[in-house]
Each structure stands twice: as structure tokens, then as C-alpha cells.
N, C-alpha and C positions, 0 to 999 in steps of 0.2 A: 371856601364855602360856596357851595352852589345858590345863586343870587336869585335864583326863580325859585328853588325849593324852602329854602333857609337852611339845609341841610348838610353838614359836614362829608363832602367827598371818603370813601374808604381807601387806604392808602394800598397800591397796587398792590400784590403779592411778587417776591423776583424769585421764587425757587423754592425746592424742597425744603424744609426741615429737616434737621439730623434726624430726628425719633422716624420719621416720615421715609428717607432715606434707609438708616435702619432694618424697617420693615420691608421697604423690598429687597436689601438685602439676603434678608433673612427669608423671603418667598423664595427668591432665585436658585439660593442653594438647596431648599425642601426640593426644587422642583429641579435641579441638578441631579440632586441621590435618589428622583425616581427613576430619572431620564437616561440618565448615563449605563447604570448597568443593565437596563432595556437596551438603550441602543447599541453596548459592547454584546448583549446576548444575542440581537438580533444582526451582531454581524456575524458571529461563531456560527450562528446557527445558517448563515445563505452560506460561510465556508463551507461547511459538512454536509451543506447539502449540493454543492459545486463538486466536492470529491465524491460523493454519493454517485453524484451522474455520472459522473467519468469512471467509477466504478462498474457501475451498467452498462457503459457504453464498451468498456473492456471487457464485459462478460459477453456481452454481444458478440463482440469480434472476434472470441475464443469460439462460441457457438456455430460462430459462419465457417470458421475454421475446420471445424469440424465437419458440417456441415458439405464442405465443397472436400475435405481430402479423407474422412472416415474417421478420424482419431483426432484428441486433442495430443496437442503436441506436449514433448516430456520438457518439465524443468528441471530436470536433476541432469547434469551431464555430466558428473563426474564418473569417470574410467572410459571417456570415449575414447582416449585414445592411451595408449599403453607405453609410452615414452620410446617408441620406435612404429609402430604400427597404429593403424584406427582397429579399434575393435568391434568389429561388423555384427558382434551380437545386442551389443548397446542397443537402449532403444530408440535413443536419437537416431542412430544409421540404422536401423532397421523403418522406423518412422520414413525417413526420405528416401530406403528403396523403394518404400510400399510405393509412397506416392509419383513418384520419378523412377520407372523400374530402368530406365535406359542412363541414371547417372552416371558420371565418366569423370566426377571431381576426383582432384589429385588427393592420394591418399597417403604421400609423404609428406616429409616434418612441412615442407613449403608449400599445402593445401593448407585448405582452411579448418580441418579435423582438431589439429595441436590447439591454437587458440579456442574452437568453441567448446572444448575442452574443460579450460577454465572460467567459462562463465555462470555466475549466478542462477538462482532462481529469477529475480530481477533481471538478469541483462536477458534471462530467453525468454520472458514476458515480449521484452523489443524485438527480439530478433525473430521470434515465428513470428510476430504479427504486422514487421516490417513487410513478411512475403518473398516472395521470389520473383529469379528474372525470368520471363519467358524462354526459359531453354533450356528443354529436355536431359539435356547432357551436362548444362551446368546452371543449375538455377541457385546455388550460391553464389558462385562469382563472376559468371556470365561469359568466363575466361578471356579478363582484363577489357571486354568490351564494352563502347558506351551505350547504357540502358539505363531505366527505373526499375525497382522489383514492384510488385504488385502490391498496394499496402490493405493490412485485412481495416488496420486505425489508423488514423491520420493525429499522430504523433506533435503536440504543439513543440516546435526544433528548440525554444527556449528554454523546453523544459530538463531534455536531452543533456545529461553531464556524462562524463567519462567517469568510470568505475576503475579502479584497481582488480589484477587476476583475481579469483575466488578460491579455486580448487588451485592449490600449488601442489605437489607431489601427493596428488590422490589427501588431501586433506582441509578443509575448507577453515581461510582464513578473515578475519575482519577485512570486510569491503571499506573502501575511502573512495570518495570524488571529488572530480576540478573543474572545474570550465571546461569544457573543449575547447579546444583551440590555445588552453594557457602553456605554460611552460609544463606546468606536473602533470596535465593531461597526456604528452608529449611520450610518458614511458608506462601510463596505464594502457590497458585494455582495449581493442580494435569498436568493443562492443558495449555501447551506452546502457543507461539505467533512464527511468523515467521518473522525474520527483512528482510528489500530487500538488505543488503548490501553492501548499499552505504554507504562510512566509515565514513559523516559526519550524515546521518539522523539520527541514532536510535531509528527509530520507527516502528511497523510490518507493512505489509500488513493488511488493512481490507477489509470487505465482507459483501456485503448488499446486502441480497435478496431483490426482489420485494415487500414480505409481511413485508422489515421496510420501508416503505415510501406507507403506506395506511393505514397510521391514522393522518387523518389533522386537526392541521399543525404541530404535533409533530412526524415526520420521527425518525426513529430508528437512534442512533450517536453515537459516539466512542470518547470520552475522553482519553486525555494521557497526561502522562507528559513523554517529552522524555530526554535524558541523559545529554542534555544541560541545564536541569530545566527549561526549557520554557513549557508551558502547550497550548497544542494542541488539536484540536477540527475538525472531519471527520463526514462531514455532505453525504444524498447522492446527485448528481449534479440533479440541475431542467434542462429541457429543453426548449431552448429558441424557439424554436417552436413546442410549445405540438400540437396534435388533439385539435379542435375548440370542445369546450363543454364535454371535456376528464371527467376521474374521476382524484380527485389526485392522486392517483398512475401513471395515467399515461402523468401526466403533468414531469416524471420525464425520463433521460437518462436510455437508454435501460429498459424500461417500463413492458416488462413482465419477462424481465429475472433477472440480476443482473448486479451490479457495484462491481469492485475489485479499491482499491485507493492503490496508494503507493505515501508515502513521496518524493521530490527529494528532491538534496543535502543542499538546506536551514532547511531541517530537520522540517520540519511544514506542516500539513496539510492543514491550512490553519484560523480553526476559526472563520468561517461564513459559514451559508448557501449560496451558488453561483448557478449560471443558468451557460449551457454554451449551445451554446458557449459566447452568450450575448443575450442584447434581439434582437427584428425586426430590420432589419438594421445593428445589430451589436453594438448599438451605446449607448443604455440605460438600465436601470433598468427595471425590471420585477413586478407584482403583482397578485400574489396567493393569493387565499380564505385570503385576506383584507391585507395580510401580504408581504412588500416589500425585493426585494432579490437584490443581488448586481451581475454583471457579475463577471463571473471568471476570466477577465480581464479588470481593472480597475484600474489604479495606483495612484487617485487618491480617494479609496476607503477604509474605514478603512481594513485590509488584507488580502485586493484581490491580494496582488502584490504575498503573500506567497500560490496562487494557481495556480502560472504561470509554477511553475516546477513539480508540481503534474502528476504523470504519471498514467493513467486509463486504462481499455480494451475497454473502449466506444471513444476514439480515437487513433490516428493511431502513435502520437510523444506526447511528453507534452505539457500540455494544452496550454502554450502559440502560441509555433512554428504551433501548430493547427490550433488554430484561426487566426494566419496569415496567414493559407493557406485558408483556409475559406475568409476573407478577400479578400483575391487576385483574389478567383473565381468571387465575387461580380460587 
């Protein structure tokens, strides 16, 4: 008893209360399931906006590419070389006489013709935009001397895997990759892939000129199986309002130039050929020289839902959030 008051001291408090405890429990976790799928969205969304850029940034350097030699360079290279000869009408070799009319690369099995031969859409994304070496005679191989080639992109090396062939006897099989430098790397491909980075896709960036989607109805495509053992399939996108009476070619997204695809984080391309952003309306199905396509978004369509995160240079976010802005202007 306090002896100047007369008044009974209040006995300290030492801690919470359960019921006390309890409740911020129970704040913690309200404020958990707001925060959390905020803060998972807002890391999805600086990922896709991180391949976004890298997406522009490789459209750029296909631009400059052009730019400095007249033509975007071809990604289909299958029949470059005829299993004894190069075939000087391809438009890869005709490509690098335009622009190196004094080439002098070796055009037996032991030149570089036989391998770029088999590579991807993805591997010749790298490889035109690796560049060349300064020399007129051989700016493939520089013929065994030491040099840099001129890079059009500055290629993060990390991201660089080794590819398996593509085109084996004139016919395009499911891509695989490995480390460089591992052991399986070891019996792939001279000529890498580039992945976007995102930690769950594992799959590169591909690249489709305009001359793979003008040959109908069989468009130039990209097989893979990616690190999750699901097997994937990168068609190029049709356009859901082509010119009235077009050619095929140009019933397609960005029609005289090129399409860049990259996986999002479902790690799939996707596995059908798609229109986008849908058809008239918005609302249905499309039909090309006799052959039906499915909108790129559809979720009630066999794979259409695995093109909704797909991120392109012929849109401005992933195809989904795209087409809901499309949508919204309607």
C-alpha cells in the first residue's frame, strides 16, 4: 500500500493475454492473404516486365540489323545445305552473299554450311545477332583466326545453353539443352539458344522471320521439350484482322517483319497454332486456306490457356492482359 496515498499499488502487467495474443494472430494472417498474393503478383509482373524489355531490346537489334545490311536475316535454315553440297539458293546463302559479296567460306562438309544447317529458329536468333568477324572473305569463321565478331546484342553468357541439332535429315526434331560446358553439351549443337530467364520456363526465345509463315499452311515452328519434360510447340501468331484478300503471309502478326516469342512462367509455348488477338469481335475461331485456328485466348480450348502468358514484340504486356485491353477499347 502506497503510504502517502492510502492507495493499493496496481499489480504490474507481465505480457499478453491469450485472447490478446489471439487477435494479433488472427490481424497478422488477414494482413498475410492481402500481402502475399500482392507481393507474388508484383514479382510476376517486374518478371514480365524484365522479358518485356529484353524483348525490345531484341527487336531493336534485329532493326539495326537490318538497318546496317538491308534484310532481316532468315530463321528457317533448313535445306541449307543438301547433304553434299550448300545450296546457294537458300536464303541464308544468298543473305550473306548480298551482304559479303567477296565470301570465300568453305562450302564442304568441313565449312560451317553442314551445321548451320541444323539449327533452329532460336539458335539463329544467336547467331545473326552474335554478328560477324571483320572479314570480308570469312566473317563466319574468320578462318581459324583470333578475333571477336561484331555483336548486333550483348548476350548475357549465363544465359547461353547448348541446344541439341534441329533440322536432322531435312526434318525438324524436339530441341533439348544443357550447360555448356557439361558433359551432354559436349555432343549438342556448335550453336546456343538463349533462355528469357524466368526461373520456372526453360525455354529460349524464338524468332520467326516473315519468310517462315509463307508457305501455306505449313508456317515455319519451333519444337522443344523444356526442363520440365513437357514438350512444346511455338507456332507464328495469325492475325485476327488480316487485309481482306491478303497473301498468307500476310494474314500473320507483324506481316512484313518478324515475330520474337518468349515462354512465360507456365514454361510453355503454348502447342497450337493461335490468332490473336481473337477473331472479329473478339469472340471466335478463325479460318485460313480451309484450316481452323483457335484464339490465343480461349480457356476453353485445347492449349489456348498456355498462350495467355506468352510474351511477344507484336504486343505491348502478355498476350492475355493484352487482349483485355483490346477488349476494354471495344
Amino acid at each position: 500500500m502506497d503510504m502517502r496515498s492510502g492507495n493499493a499499488r496496481a499489480p504490474s502487467r507481465g505480457g499478453f493475454t491469450l485472447v490478446e495474443l489471439l487477435v494479433v494472430i488472427a490481424i497478422i494472417g488477414m494482413i498475410s492473404a492481402i500481402a502475399v498474393p500482392t507481393i507474388f503478383g508484383a514479382v510476376a509482373s517486374a518478371r514480365n516486365a524484365k522479358t518485356k524489355a529484353e524483348v525490345d531490346m531484341l527487336h531493336t537489334a534485329l532493326m539495326n540489323y537490318k538497318n546496317e545490311y538491308g534484310s532481316f536475316p532468315p530463321a528457317n535454315m533448313n535445306g541449307l545445305w543438301t547433304g553434299s553440297a550448300v545450296n546457294t539458293s537458300h536464303a541464308a546463302y544468298k543473305h550473306l552473299v548480298k551482304i559479303f559479296p567477296r565470301l570465300s567460306e568453305n562450302t564442304s562438309a568441313a565449312g560451317p554450311f553442314p551445321q548451320m544447317a541444323t539449327m533452329s529458329p532460336a539458335q539463329a536468333l544467336v547467331f545473326w545477332l552474335s554478328g560477324f568477324y571483320q572479314n570480308p572473305e570469312y566473317p563466319l569463321t574468320n578462318q581459324g583466326a583470333a578475333g571477336t565478331r561484331q555483336k548486333f546484342f550483348d548476350f548475357d553468357e549465363t544465359r547461353l545453353y547448348a541446344a541439341s541439332p534441329y533440322y536432322v535429315s531435312g526434318s525438324p526434331v524436339r530441341q533439348t539443352f544443357a550447360a555448356r560446358g557439361s558433359t551432354a553439351a559436349a555432343s549438342m549443337s556448335a550453336f546456343p539458344v538463349y533462355f528469357t530467364g524466368h526461373p520456372s520456363a526453360g525455354l529460349p526465345y524464338v524468332y520467326f522471320d516473315s519468310r517462315c509463315y509463307s508457305n501455306a499452311p505449313n508456317d515455319v515452328r519451333y519444337l522443344v521439350t523444356n526442363v520440365q519434360g513437357d514438350n512444346s510447340e511455338a507456332y507464328p501468331y495469325f492475325n485476327a484482322f488480316p487485309p481482306s484478300n491478303g497473301t498468307w503471309g500476310q494474314q500473320h502478326m507483324n506481316a512484313d517483319t518478324f515475330q520474337i516469342i518468349a515462354p512465360g512462367k507456365d514454361g510453355s509455348f503454348g502447342g497450337q497454332v493461335a490468332v490473336f488477338p481473337r477473331g472479329s469481335g473478339l469472340t471466335y475461331e478463325l479460318n485460313f486456306g480451309g484450316a481452323t485456328y483457335v484464339p490465343a485466348y480461349a480457356d476453353d480450348k485445347n492449349n489456348a490457356p498456355y498462350h495467355l502468358d506468352n510474351i511477344t514484340n507484336f504486343a505491348d504486356r502478355p498476350l492475355a492482359d493484352a487482349i483485355e485491353a483490346i477488349k476494354a477499347q471495344k
